[in-house]
C-alpha positions in Angstrom: 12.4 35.0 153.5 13.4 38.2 151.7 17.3 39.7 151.8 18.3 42.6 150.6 22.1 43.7 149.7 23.2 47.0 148.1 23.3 45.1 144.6 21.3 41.9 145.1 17.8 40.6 146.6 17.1 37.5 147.2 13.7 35.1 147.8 14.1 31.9 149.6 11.9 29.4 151.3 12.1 29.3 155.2 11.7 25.1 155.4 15.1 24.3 153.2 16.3 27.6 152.0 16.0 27.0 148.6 16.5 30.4 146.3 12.8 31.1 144.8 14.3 34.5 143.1 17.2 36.6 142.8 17.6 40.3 141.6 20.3 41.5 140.7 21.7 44.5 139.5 22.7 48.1 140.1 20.8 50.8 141.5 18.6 53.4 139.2 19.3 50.8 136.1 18.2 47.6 135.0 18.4 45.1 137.0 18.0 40.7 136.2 15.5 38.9 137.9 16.1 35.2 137.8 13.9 32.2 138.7 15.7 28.9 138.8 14.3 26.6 136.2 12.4 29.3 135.0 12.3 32.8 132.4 14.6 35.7 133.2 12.9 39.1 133.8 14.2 43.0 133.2 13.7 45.3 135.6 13.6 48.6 134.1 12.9 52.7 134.7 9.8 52.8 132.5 9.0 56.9 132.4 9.2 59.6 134.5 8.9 59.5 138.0 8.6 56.2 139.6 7.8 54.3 136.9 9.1 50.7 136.3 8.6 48.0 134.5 9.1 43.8 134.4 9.4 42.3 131.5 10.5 39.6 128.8 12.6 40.8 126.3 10.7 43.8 124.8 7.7 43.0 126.5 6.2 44.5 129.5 4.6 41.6 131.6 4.1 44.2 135.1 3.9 48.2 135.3 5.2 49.3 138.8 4.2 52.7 139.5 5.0 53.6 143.8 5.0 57.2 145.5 6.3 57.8 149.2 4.9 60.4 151.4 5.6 61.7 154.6 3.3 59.1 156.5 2.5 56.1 154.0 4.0 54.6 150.7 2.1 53.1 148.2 2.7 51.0 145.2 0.6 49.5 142.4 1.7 46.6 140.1 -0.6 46.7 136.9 -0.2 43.5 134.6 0.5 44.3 130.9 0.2 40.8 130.0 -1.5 37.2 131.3 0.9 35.6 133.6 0.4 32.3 135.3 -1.1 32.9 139.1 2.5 31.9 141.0 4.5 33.9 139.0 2.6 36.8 138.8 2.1 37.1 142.4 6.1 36.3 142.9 6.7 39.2 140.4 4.3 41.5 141.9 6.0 40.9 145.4 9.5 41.4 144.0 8.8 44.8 142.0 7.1 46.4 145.1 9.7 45.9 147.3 12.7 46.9 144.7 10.2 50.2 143.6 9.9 51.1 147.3 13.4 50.2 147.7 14.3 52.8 144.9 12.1 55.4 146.5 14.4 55.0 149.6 17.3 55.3 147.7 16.3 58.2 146.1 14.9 59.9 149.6 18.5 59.3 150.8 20.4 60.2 147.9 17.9 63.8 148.2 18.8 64.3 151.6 22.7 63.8 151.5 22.6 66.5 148.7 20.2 68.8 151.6 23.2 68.0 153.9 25.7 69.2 151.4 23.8 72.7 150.5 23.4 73.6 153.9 26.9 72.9 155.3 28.2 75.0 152.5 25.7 78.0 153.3 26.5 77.6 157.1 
């Protein structure tokens, strides 16, 4: 099961709700993604445009590249290093769903600035 909070996401099992993975973090900067018992990740703004990246210290494990259109979104995870099966997956999950979540905060953030512009000029 899969929460999301303006700061926060969080992964947890349906039978016990035990946490599998928490993100947290502010928008547009890097954000901590923590496993219990496990490594902490980065999540960070990798280039230009929607570019991200997950890694371990100064390593990139994942790329996250994503684009939203009018009618689909898309993203693709690229992996920069060997990851076991389980976390890579988890990791992959995770960072498509914060990129696309980005992309929507960005969408929103454009279209409050639109609102703005054209109150003024009105």
């Amino acid at each position: 099961m899969l929460t999301a909070a303006r700061d926060r996401v969080e992964v947890r099992r349906r039978d016990g709700g035990t946490t599998v993975v928490t993100v947290e973090g502010g928008r547009r900067g890097a954000m901590v993604i923590r496993i219990p018992q496990g490594p902490t990740y980065g999540w960070r703004r990798s280039g230009r445009w929607q570019r991200w990246a997950i890694g371990a210290g100064q390593a990139d494990l994942l790329r996250v590249t994503a684009a939203q259109g009018l009618l689909k979104s898309w993203v693709q995870v690229t992996v920069q290093q060997d990851l076991p099966a389980q976390a890579a997956v988890l990791l992959s999950v995770i960072g498509g769903f914060v990129a696309l979540r980005e992309l929507q905060a960005e969408v929103d953030a454009s279209a409050a600035v639109g609102g703005i512009v054209a109150a003024g000029a009105g």
